[in-house]
DRENGU-297008 format. One record per residue (C-alpha): x negated, y, z negated; residue in one letter. Coordinates in pm, whole numbers, padded with zeros to 5 digits, always signed. Layout:
residues N
@px = X; py = Y; pz = Z; code = A;
...
//
This chain:
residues 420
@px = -11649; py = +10160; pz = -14797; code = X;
@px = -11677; py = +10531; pz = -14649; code = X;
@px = -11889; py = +10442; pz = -14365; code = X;
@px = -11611; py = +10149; pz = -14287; code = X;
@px = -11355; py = +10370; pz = -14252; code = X;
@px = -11557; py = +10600; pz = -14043; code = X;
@px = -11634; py = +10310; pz = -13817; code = X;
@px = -11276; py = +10169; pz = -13770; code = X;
@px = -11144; py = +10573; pz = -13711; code = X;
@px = -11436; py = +10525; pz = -13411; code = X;
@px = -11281; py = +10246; pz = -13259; code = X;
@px = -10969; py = +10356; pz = -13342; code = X;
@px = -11032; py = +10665; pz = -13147; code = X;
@px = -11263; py = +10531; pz = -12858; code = X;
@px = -11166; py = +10214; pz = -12768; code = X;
@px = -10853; py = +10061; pz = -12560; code = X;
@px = -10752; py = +09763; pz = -12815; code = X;
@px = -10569; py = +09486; pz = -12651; code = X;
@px = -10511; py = +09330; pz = -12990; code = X;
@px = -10302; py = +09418; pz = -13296; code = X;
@px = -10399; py = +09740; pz = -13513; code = X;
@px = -10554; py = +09668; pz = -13849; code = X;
@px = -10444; py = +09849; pz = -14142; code = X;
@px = -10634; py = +10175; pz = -14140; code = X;
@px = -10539; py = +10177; pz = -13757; code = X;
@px = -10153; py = +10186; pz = -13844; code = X;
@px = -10155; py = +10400; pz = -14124; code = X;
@px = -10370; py = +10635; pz = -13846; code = X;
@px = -10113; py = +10584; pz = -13573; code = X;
@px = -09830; py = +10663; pz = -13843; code = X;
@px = -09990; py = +10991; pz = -13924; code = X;
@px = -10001; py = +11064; pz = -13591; code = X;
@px = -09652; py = +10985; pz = -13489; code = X;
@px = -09535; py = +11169; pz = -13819; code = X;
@px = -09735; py = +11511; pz = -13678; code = X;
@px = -09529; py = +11485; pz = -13342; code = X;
@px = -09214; py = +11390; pz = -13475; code = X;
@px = -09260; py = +11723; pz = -13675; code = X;
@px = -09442; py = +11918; pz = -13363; code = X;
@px = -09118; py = +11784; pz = -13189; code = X;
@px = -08892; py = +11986; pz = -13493; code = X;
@px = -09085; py = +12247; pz = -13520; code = X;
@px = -09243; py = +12368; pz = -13162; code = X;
@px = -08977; py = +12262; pz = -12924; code = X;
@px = -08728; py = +12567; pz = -12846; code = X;
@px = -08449; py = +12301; pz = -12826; code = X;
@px = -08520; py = +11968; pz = -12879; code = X;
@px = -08214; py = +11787; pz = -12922; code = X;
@px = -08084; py = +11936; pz = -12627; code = X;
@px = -08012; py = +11598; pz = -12475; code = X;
@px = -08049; py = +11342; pz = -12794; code = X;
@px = -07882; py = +11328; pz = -13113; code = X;
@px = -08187; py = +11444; pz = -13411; code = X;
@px = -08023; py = +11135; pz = -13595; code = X;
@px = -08124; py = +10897; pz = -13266; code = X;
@px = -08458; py = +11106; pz = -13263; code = X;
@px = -08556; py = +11003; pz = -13605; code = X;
@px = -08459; py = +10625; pz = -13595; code = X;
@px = -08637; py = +10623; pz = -13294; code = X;
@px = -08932; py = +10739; pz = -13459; code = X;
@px = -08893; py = +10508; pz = -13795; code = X;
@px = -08835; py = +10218; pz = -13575; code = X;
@px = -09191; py = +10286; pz = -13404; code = X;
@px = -09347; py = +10278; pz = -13753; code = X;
@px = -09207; py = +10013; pz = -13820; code = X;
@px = -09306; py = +09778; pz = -13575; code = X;
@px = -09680; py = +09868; pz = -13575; code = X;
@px = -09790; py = +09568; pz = -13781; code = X;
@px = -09719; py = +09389; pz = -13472; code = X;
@px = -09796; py = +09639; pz = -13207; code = X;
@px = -10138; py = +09689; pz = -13017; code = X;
@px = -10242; py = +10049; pz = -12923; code = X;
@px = -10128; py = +10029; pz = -12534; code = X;
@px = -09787; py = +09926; pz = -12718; code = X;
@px = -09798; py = +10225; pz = -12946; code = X;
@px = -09813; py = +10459; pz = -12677; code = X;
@px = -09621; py = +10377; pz = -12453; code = X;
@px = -09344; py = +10373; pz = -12783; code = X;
@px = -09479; py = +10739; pz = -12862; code = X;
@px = -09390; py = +10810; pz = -12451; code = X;
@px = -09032; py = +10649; pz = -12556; code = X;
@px = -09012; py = +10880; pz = -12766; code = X;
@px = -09111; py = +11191; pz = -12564; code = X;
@px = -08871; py = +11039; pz = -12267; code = X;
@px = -08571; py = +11084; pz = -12505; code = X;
@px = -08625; py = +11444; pz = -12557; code = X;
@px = -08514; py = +11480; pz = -12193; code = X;
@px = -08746; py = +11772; pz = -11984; code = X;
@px = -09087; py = +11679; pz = -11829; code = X;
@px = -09278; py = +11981; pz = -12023; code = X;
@px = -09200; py = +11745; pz = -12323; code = X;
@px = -09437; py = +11437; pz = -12279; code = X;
@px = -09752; py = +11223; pz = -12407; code = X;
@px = -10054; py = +11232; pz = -12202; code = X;
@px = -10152; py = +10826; pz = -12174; code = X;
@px = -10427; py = +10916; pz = -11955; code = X;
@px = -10584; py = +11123; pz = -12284; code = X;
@px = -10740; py = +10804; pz = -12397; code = X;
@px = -10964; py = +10555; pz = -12282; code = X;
@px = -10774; py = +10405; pz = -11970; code = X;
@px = -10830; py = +10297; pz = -11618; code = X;
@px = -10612; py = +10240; pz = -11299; code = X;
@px = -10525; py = +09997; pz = -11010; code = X;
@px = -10639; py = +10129; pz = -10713; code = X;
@px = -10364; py = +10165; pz = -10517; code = X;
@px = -10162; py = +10509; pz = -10398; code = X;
@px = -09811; py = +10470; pz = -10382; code = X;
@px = -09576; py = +10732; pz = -10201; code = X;
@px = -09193; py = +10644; pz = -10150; code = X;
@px = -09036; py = +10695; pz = -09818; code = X;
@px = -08664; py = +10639; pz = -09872; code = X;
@px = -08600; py = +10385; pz = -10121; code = X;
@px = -08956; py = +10189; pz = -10039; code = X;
@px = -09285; py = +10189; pz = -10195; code = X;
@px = -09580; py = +10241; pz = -09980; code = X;
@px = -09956; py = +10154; pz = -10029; code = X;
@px = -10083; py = +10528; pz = -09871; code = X;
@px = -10450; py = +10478; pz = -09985; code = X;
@px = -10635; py = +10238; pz = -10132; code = X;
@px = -11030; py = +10094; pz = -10199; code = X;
@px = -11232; py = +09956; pz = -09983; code = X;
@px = -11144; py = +09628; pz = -10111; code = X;
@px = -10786; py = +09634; pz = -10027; code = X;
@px = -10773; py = +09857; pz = -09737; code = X;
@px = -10616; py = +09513; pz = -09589; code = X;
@px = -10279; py = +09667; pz = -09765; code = X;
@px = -10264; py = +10011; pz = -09614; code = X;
@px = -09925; py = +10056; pz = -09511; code = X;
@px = -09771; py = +09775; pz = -09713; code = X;
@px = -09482; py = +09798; pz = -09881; code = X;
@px = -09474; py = +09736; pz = -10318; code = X;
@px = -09230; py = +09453; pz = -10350; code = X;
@px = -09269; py = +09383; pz = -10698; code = X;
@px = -09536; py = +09351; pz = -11027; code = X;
@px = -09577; py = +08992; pz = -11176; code = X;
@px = -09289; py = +08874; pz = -11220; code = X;
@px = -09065; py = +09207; pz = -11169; code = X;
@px = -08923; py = +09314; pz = -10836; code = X;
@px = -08927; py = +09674; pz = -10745; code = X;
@px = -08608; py = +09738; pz = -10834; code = X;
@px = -08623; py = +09546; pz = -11166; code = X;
@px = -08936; py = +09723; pz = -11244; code = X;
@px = -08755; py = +10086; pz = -11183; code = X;
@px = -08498; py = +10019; pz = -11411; code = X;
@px = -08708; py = +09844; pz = -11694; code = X;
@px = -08953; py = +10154; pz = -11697; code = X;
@px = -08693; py = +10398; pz = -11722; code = X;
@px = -08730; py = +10486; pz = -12091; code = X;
@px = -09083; py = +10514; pz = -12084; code = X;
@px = -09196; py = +10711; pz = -11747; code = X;
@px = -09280; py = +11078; pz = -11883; code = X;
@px = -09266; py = +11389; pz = -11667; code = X;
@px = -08928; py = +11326; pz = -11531; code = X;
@px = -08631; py = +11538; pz = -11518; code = X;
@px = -08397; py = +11445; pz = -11257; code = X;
@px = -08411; py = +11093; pz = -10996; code = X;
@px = -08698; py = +11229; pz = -10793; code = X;
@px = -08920; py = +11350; pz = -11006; code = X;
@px = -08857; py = +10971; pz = -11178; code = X;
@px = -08952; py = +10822; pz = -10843; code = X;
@px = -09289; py = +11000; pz = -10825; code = X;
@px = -09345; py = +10974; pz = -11186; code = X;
@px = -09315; py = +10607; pz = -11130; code = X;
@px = -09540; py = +10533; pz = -10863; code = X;
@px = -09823; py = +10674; pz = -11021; code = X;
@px = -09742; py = +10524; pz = -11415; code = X;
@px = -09766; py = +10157; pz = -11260; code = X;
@px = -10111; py = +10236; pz = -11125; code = X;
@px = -10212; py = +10310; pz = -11494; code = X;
@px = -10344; py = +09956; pz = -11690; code = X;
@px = -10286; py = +09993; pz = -11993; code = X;
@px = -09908; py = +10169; pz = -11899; code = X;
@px = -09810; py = +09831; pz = -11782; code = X;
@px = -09946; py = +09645; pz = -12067; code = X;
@px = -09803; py = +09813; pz = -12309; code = X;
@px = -09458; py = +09791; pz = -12145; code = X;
@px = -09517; py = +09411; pz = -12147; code = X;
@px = -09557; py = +09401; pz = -11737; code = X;
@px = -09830; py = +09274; pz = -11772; code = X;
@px = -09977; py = +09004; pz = -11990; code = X;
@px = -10340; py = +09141; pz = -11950; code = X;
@px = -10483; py = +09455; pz = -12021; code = X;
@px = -10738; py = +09505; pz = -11714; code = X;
@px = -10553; py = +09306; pz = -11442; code = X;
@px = -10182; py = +09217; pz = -11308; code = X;
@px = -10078; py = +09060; pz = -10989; code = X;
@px = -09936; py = +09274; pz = -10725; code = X;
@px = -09653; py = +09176; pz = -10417; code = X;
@px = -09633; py = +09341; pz = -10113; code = X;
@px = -09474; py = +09294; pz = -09776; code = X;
@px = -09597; py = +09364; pz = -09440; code = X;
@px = -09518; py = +09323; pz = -09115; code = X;
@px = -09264; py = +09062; pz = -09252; code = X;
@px = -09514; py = +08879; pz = -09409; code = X;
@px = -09553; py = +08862; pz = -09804; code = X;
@px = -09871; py = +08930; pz = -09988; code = X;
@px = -09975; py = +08855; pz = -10364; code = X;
@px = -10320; py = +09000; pz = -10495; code = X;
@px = -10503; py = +08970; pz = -10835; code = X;
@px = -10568; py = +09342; pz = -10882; code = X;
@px = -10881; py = +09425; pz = -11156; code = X;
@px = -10867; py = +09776; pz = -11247; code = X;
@px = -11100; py = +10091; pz = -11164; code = X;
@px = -11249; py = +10345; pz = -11327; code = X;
@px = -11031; py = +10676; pz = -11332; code = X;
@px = -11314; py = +10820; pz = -11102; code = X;
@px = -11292; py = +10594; pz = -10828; code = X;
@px = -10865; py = +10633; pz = -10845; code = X;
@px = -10918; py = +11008; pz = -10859; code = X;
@px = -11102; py = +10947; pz = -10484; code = X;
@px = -10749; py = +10803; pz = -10360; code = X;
@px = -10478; py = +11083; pz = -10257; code = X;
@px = -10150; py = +11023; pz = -10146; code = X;
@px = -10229; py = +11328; pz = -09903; code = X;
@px = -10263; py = +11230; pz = -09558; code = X;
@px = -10478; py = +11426; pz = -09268; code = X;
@px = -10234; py = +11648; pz = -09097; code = X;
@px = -10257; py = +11656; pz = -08759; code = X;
@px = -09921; py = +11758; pz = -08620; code = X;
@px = -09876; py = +12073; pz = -08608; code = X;
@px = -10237; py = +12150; pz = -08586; code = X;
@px = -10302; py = +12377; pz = -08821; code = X;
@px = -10620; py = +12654; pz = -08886; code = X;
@px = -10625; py = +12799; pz = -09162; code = X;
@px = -10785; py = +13191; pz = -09245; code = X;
@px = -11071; py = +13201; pz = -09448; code = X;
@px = -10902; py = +13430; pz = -09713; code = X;
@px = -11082; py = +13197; pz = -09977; code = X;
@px = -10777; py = +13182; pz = -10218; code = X;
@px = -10794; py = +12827; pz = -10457; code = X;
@px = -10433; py = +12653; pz = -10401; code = X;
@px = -10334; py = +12889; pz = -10149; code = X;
@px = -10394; py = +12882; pz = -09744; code = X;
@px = -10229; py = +13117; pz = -09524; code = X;
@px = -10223; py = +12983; pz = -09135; code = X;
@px = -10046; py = +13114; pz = -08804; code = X;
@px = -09776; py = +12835; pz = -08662; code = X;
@px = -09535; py = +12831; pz = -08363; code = X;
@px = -09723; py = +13021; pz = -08103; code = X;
@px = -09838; py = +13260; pz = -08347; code = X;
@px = -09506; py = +13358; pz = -08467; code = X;
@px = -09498; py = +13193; pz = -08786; code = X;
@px = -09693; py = +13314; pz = -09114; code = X;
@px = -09749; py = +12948; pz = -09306; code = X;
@px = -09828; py = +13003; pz = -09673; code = X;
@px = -09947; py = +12620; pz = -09765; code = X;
@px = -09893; py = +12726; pz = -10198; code = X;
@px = -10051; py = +12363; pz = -10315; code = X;
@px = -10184; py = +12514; pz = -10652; code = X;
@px = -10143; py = +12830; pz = -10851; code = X;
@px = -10453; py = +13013; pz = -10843; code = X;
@px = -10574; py = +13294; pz = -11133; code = X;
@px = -10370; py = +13604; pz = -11156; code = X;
@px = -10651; py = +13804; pz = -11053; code = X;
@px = -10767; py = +13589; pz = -10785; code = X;
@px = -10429; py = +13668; pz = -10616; code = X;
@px = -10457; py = +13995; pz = -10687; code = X;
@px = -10797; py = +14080; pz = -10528; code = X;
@px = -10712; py = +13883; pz = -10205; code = X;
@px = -10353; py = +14005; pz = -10134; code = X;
@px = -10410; py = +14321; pz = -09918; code = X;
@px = -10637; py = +14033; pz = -09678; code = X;
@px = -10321; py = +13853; pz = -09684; code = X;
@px = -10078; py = +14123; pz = -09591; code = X;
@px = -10358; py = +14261; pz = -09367; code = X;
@px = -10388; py = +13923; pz = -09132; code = X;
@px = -10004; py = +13883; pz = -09156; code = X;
@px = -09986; py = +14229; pz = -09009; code = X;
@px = -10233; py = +14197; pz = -08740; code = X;
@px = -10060; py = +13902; pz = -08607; code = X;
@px = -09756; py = +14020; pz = -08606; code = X;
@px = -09568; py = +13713; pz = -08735; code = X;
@px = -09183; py = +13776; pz = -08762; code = X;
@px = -09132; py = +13469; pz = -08989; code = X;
@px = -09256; py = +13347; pz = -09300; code = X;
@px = -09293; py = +12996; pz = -09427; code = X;
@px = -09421; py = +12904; pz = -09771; code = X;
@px = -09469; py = +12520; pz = -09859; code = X;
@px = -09419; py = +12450; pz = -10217; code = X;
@px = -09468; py = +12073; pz = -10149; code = X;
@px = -09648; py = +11838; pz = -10403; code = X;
@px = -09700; py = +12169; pz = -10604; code = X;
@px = -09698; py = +12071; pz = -10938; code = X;
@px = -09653; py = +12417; pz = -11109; code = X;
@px = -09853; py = +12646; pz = -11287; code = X;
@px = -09812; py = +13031; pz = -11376; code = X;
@px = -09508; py = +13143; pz = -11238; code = X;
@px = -09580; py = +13496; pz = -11255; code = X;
@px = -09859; py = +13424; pz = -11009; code = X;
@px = -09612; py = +13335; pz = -10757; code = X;
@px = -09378; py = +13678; pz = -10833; code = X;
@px = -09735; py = +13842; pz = -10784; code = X;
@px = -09744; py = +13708; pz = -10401; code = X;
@px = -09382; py = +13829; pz = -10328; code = X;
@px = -09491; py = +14139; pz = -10429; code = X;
@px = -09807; py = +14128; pz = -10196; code = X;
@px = -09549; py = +14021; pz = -09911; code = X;
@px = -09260; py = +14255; pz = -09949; code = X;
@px = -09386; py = +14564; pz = -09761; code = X;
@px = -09424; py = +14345; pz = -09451; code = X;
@px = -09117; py = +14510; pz = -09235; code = X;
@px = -09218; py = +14294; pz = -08932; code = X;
@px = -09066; py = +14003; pz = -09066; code = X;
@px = -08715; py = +13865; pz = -09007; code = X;
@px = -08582; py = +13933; pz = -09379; code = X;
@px = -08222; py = +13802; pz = -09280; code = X;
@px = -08309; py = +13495; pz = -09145; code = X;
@px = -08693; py = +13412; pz = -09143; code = X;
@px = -08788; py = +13332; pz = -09500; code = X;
@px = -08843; py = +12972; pz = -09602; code = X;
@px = -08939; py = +12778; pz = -09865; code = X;
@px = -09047; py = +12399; pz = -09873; code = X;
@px = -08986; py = +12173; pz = -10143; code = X;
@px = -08966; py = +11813; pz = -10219; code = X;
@px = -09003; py = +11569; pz = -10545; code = X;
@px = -09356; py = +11712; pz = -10628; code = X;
@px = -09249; py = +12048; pz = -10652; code = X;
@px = -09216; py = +12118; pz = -11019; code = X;
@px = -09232; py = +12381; pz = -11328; code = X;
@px = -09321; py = +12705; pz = -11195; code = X;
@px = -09322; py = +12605; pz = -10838; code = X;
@px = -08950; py = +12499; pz = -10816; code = X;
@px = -08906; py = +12846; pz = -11049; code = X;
@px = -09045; py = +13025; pz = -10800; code = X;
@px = -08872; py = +12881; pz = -10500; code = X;
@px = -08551; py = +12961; pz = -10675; code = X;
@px = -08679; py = +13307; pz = -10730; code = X;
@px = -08769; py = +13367; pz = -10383; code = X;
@px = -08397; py = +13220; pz = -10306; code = X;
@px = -08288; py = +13502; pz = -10436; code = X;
@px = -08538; py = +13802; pz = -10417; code = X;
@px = -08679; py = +13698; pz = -10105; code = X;
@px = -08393; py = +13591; pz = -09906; code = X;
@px = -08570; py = +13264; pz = -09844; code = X;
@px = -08364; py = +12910; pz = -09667; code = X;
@px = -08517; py = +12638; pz = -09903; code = X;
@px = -08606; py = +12321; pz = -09665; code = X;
@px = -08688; py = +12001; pz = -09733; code = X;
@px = -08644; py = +11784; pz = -10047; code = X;
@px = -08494; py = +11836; pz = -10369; code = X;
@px = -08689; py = +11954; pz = -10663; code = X;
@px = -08879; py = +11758; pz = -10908; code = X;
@px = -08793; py = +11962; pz = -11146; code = X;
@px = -08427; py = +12070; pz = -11291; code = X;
@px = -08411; py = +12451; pz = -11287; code = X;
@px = -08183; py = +12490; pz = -11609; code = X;
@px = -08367; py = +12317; pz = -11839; code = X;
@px = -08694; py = +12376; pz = -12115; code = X;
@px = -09005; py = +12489; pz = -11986; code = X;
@px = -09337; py = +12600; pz = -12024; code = X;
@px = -09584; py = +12386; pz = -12243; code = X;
@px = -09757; py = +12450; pz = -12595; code = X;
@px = -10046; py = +12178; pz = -12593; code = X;
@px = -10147; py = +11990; pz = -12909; code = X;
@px = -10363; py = +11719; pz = -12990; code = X;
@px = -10282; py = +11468; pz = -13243; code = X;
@px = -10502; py = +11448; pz = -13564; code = X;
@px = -10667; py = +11112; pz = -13529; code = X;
@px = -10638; py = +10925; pz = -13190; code = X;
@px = -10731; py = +11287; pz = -13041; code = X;
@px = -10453; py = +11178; pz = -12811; code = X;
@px = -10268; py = +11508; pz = -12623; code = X;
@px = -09890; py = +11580; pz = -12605; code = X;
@px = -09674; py = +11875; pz = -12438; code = X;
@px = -09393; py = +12000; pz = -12592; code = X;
@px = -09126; py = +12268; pz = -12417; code = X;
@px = -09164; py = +12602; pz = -12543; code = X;
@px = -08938; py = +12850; pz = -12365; code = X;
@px = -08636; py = +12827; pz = -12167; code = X;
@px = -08520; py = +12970; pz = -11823; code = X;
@px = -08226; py = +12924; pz = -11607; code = X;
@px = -08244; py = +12980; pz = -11269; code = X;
@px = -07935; py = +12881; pz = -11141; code = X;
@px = -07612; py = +13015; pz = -11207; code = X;
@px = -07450; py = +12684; pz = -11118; code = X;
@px = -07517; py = +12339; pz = -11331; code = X;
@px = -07779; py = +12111; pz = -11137; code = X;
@px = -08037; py = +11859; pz = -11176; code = X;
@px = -08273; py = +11987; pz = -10925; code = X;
@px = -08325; py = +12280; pz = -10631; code = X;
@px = -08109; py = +12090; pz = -10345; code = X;
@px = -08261; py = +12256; pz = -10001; code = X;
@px = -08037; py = +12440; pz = -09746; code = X;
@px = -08183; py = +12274; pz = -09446; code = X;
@px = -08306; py = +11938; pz = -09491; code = X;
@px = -08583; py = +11828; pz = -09387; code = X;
@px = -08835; py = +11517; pz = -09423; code = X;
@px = -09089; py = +11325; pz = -09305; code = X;
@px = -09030; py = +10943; pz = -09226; code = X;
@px = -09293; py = +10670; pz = -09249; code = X;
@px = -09333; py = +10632; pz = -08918; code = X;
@px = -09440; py = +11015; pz = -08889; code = X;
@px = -09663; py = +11003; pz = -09171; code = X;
@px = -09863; py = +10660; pz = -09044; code = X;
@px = -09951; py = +10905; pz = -08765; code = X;
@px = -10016; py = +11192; pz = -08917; code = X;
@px = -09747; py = +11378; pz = -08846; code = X;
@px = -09586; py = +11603; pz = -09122; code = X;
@px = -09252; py = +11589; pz = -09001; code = X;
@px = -09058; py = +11843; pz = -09230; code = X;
@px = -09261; py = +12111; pz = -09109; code = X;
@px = -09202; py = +12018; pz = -08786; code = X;
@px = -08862; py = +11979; pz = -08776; code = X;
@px = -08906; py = +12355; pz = -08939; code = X;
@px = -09119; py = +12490; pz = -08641; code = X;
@px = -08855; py = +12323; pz = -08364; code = X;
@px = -08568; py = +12492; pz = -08594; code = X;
@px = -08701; py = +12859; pz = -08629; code = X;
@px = -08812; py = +12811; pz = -08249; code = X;
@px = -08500; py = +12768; pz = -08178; code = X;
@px = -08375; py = +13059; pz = -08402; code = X;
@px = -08541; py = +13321; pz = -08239; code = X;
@px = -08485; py = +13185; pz = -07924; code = X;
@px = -08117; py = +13236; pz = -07996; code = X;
@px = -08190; py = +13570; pz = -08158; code = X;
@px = -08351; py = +13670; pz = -07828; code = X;
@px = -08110; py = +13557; pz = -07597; code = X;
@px = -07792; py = +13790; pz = -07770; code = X;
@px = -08015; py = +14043; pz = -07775; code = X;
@px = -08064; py = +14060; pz = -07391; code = X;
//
């Protein structure tokens, strides 16, 4: 009898079931959601912020009680329910902590449509297309039925990007009932005004992790300094004039540390008088990190400090990046261009990391809390902004950053004019 158990807490753990649980798999699962529900209680710094505890706990009970007829895909996706509820993105179940795989498709929004940005070699035939709808869901249906269940969202764009990856996860759409099939749901698209249904199989996570929704850049051409910094590159823009800080990850305190007289030391040589730093698709990381590189920066007198700091944001920019472009709002001077925030920037932050007892399954819960604005506000809105269309990105061209360039151009050519 021992060694039975032990074998059905394997599967349990190990395998994506497309069936019902068994009975030692529920009582499992209901110790599990027991330990978050208290984790929730317990860990959160405020977590009924934005839901009743009453609504909390049926919410809970009512999970329990409907896993006699629930397989596992089903049970987590009703544990990310769950998490949704509690309202901050720092507060969320990690799907892709099991066993799962992916349809291999990148989807980035432009506007209000859904765009096939990278793909396998099997479907390359859909580059460019445009997501029309899953089975038998449109787009828009599809955005409104996942609602409750897309985790690391706090605001309408961070939703949107939240979404377009979730749909690409298997056994996310089978569990929300999508799809009727654990390993395989038919896709629409449009293109060129024609429509276009596939049978889509699903991929290992390794071969989706070789998809990006980053495209080459090639306008404006850009060369970076080898100042061998992980997540940051520091290039020279505009005819030379323009310090670009591309900030795509947060690197270790003391790799900052060690590097940021090289920084300060090119900046200087060139003589830049304005500063750009592109917080775009940064998902976050140590914030202190980034008050570590406006330290490094703040002796440089050449700059304009009135009028030539900038910050770029959009939907991926999120935790400590959007805290940090709000702090270098303020201590920094910096114009924020671009997109709104993924991220709300009066809300719980910060993430204590637990994994629960028996599926081994990982969940974030909000630990601290900062407000950065003194004004209420669902994300950083920018001063000046900025995107890049479709059209632009088909070709390569980044858009928002040049729409930047043309702007400060024009800035200092102003500047320069009054002061003649």
């Amino acid at each position: 009898m021992k060694y039975r158990v032990l074998l059905c807490i394997s599967l349990f753990v190990f395998t994506g079931k497309a069936y019902a649980l068994d009975v030692v798999e529920r009582r499992l699962w209901n110790e599990d959601i027991r330990q978050l529900q208290n984790l929730v209680k317990t860990r959160h710094i405020d977590p009924f912020a934005n839901i009743g505890q009453p609504e909390f706990d049926s919410q809970v009970d009512k999970l329990i009680e409907k896993l006699p007829d629930l397989n596992e895909a089903e049970v987590e996706v009703g544990i990310m329910r769950v998490m949704r509820g509690i309202g901050d993105a720092h507060t969320s179940y990690n799907i892709m902590s099991g066993l799962h795989r992916h349809y291999p498709f990148r989807f980035k929004y432009f506007d209000e449509k859904l765009q096939v940005v990278d793909t396998t070699a099997g479907y390359k035939f859909l580059l460019g297309s445009t997501l029309s709808g899953i089975n038998n869901y449109t787009l828009q249906q599809l955005q409104k039925r996942l609602a409750p269940y897309v985790n690391y969202v706090e605001n309408p764009y961070s939703y949107k990007l939240s979404f377009s990856f979730h749909i690409t996860v298997a056994k996310f759409l089978y569990g929300t009932r999508i799809s009727d099939r654990p390993d395989s749901v038919n896709f629409h698209f449009t293109k060129n005004g024609k429509s276009i249904s596939a049978n889509v199989n699903s991929v290992t996570m390794k071969k989706f992790a070789a998809l990006s929704t980053q495209y080459p850049r090639l306008e404006p051409e850009t060369h970076f300094s080898a100042i061998e910094l992980p997540g940051i590159q520091l290039a020279f823009l505009g005819d030379r004039d323009i310090a670009y800080l591309d900030f795509d990850s947060y690197p270790e305190f003391e790799q900052l540390r060690k590097v940021c007289k090289k920084i300060t030391d090119a900046i200087r040589k060139n003589g830049a008088r304005n500063l750009v730093i592109d917080f775009r698709g940064n998902h976050g990381g140590d914030f202190y990190v980034g008050l570590i590189l406006s330290s490094c920066i703040q002796d440089l007198d050449q700059f304009d400090w009135h009028k030539g700091i900038f910050v770029m944001t959009d939907e991926g920019t999120q935790s400590a990046a959007m805290s940090n472009a709000a702090q270098y709002q303020q201590i920094l001077n910096a114009t924020l261009v671009g997109s709104p925030t993924g991220a709300d920037p009066n809300i719980a932050s910060e993430t204590n990391h637990f994994t629960l007892k028996n599926s081994k399954r990982s969940i974030s819960i909000s630990k601290r809390y900062y407000g950065f604005t003194q004004s209420s506000s669902d994300a950083l809105y920018p001063d000046l902004p900025m995107t890049t269309s479709w059209e632009d990105y088909k070709k390569g061209k980044d858009g928002a950053l040049l729409q930047l360039l043309s702007y400060i151009q024009k800035k200092d050519h102003g500047n320069l004019v009054k002061s003649q």
